[in-house]
C-alpha positions in Angstrom: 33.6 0.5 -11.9 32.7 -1.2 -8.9 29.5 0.1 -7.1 28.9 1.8 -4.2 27.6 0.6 -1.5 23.7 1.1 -0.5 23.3 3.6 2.4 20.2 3.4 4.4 21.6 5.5 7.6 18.6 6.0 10.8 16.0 8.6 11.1 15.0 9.5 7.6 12.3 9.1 4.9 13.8 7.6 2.1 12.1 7.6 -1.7 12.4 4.0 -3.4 12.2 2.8 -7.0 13.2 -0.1 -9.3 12.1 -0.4 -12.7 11.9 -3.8 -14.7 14.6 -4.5 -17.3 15.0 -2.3 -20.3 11.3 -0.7 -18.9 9.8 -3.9 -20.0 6.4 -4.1 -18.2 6.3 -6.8 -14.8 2.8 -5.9 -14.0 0.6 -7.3 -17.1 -2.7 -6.9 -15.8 -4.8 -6.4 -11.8 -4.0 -9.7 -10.4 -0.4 -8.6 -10.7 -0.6 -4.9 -9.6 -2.9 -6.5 -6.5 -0.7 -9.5 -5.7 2.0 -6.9 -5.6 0.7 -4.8 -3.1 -0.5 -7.5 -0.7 3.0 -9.0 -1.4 4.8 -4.9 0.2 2.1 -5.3 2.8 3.3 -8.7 3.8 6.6 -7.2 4.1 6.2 -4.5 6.0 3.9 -6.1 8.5 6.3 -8.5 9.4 9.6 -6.1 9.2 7.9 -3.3 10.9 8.3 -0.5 7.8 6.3 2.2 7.6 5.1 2.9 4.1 4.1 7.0 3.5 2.8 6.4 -0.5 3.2 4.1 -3.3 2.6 4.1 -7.2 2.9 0.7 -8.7 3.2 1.2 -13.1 3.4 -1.4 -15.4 7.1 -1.1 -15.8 8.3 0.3 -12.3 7.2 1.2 -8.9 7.6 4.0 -6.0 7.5 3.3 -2.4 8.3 6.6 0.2 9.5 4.3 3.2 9.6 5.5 6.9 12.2 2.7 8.5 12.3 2.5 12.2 16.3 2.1 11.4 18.2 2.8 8.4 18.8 -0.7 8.7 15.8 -2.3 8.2 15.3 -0.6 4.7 17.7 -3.6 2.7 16.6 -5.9 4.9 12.7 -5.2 3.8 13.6 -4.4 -0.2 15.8 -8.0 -0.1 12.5 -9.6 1.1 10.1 -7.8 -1.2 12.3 -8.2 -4.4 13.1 -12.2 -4.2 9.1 -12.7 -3.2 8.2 -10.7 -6.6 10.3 -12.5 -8.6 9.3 -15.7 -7.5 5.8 -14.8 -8.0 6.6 -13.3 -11.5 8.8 -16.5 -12.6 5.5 -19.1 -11.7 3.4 -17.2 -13.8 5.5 -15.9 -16.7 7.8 -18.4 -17.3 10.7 -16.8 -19.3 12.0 -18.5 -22.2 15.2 -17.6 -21.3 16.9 -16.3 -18.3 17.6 -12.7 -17.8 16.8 -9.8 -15.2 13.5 -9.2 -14.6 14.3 -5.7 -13.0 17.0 -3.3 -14.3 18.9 -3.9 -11.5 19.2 -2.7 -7.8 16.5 -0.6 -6.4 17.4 2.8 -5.5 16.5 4.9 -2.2 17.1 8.7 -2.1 17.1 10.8 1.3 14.4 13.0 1.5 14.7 16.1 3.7 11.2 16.2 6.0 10.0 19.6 5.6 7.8 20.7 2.0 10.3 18.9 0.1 8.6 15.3 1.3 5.5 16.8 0.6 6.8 17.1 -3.3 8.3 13.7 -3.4 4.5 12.1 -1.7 3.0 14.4 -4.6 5.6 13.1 -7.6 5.0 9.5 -6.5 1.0 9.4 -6.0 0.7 11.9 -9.1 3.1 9.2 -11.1 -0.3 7.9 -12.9 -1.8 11.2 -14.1 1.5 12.8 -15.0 2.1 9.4 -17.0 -1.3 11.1 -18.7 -3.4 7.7 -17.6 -5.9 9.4 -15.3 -7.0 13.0 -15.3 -7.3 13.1 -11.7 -4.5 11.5 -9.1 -7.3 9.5 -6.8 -8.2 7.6 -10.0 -5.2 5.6 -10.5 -6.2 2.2 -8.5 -3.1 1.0 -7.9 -1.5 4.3 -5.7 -2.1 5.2 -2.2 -4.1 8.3 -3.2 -6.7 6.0 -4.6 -9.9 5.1 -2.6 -9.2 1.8 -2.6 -6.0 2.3 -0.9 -7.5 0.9 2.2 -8.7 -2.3 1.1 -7.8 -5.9 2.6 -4.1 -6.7 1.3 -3.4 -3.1 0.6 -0.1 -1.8 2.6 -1.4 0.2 6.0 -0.1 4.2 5.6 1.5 6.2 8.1 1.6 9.6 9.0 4.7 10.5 7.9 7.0 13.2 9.9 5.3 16.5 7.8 1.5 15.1 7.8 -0.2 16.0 4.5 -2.3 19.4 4.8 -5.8 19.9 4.2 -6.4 20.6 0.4 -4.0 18.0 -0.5 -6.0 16.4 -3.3 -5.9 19.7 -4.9 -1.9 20.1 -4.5 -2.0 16.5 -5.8 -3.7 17.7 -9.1 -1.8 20.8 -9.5 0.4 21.1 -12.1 4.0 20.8 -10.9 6.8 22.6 -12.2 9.4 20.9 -14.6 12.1 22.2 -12.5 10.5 20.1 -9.1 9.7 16.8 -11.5 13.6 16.6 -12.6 15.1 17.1 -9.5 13.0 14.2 -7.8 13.5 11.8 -11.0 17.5 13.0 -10.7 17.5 12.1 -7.0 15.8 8.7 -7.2 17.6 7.8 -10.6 20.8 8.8 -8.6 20.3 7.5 -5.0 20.7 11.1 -4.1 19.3 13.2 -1.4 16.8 15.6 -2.2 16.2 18.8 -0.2 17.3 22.2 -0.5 20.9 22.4 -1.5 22.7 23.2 1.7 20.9 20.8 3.3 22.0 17.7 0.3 25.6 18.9 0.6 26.0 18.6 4.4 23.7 15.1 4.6 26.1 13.8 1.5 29.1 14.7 3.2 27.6 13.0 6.6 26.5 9.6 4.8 29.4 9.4 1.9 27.0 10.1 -0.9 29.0 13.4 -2.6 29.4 10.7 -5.5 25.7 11.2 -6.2 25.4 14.9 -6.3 28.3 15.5 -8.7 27.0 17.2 -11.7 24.1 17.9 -10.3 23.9 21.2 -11.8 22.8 24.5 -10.0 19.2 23.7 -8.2 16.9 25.8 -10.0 14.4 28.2 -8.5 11.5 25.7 -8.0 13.4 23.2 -6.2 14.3 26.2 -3.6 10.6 27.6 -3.2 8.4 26.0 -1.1 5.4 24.7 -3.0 3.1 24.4 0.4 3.9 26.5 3.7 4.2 24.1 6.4 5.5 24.8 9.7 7.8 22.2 10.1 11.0 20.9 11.8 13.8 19.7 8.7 16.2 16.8 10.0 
């Protein structure tokens, strides 16, 4: 089945992902995690993106991606992917070769109203709901750690729904199954995620319907906002 092609259209926030081959682990140990980082900052500096969050894991990462156009989003993941691997093939020299990630990344849509405030909360909570940390800020290598603002980290923007006061707390709070499998479906899926009217008409508008199919009926949690937040939805 041939693939469809990647759709990056203007204006929105977009939720990013690849994971290595197989979930084999590509981040051994902090030198990688940190030349990483330094390696997205690098990027985005010189292309221009604006980078809301990140969670780099040992087997796969998260990047919630602001690009000034739709276009600039392949453009930026071309760049950061073929630095990566270069970096990973001088240091662990494979024996044979093969696919160091599992394949394309993929971006999902994400509607700017509470339901970016869930996706910034699923993707700088990765760590502790991965059971690694017992608080979010803990995890070094996200951008709701402290060190977040250290030399060679990616700069953060303000993203189109700023993150309220208390946020640390909503980052701590136990989420809802319901919310977690609707933003792993959307990212596995390249789907938009928002509240179901709004998916259907964006799908329809940028010829994703193929990634909503099946999708089931959204359950309660994914219509409910978890934080009320005055906000303008695209």
């Amino acid at each position: 089945m041939p693939r469809h092609p990647r759709v990056s259209p203007d204006g929105f926030v977009q939720h990013v992902m690849n994971r290595g081959d197989h979930r084999e682990t590509i981040f051994f140990k902090s030198s990688d995690f940190r030349a990483f980082l330094v390696i997205v900052a690098e990027c985005a500096e010189r292309l221009r993106m604006r980078i809301l969050a990140y969670c780099i894991m040992r087997n796969h990462f998260h990047l919630v991606v602001w690009p000034q156009e739709g276009k600039d989003l392949p453009v930026f993941m071309q760049l950061l992917m073929n630095l990566h691997i270069q970096r990973y093939l001088r240091h662990y020299r494979p024996e044979s070769p093969g696919h160091i990630y599992q394949g394309r990344y993929t971006n999902s849509i994400v509607q700017s109203d509470h339901h970016l405030l869930r996706v910034l909360r699923y993707v700088e909570a990765n760590a502790l709901a991965a059971g690694l940390v017992t608080r979010a800020e803990d995890y070094k290598w996200s951008s709701a750690s402290p060190y977040s603002t250290d030399t060679g980290r990616p700069a953060l923007t303000v993203g189109p729904v700023p993150k309220p006061e208390g946020w640390l707390t909503y980052l701590n709070a136990r989420r809802s199954s319901g919310e977690t499998r609707a933003i792993r479906q959307s990212a596995s899926r390249g789907a938009p995620y928002g509240a179901p009217t709004w998916v259907t008409r964006v799908a329809k508008q940028h010829d994703l319907t193929h990634t909503i199919r099946s999708r089931g009926r959204p359950t309660r949690s994914e219509s409910v906002p978890a934080i009320d937040v005055p906000v303008a939805s695209q």
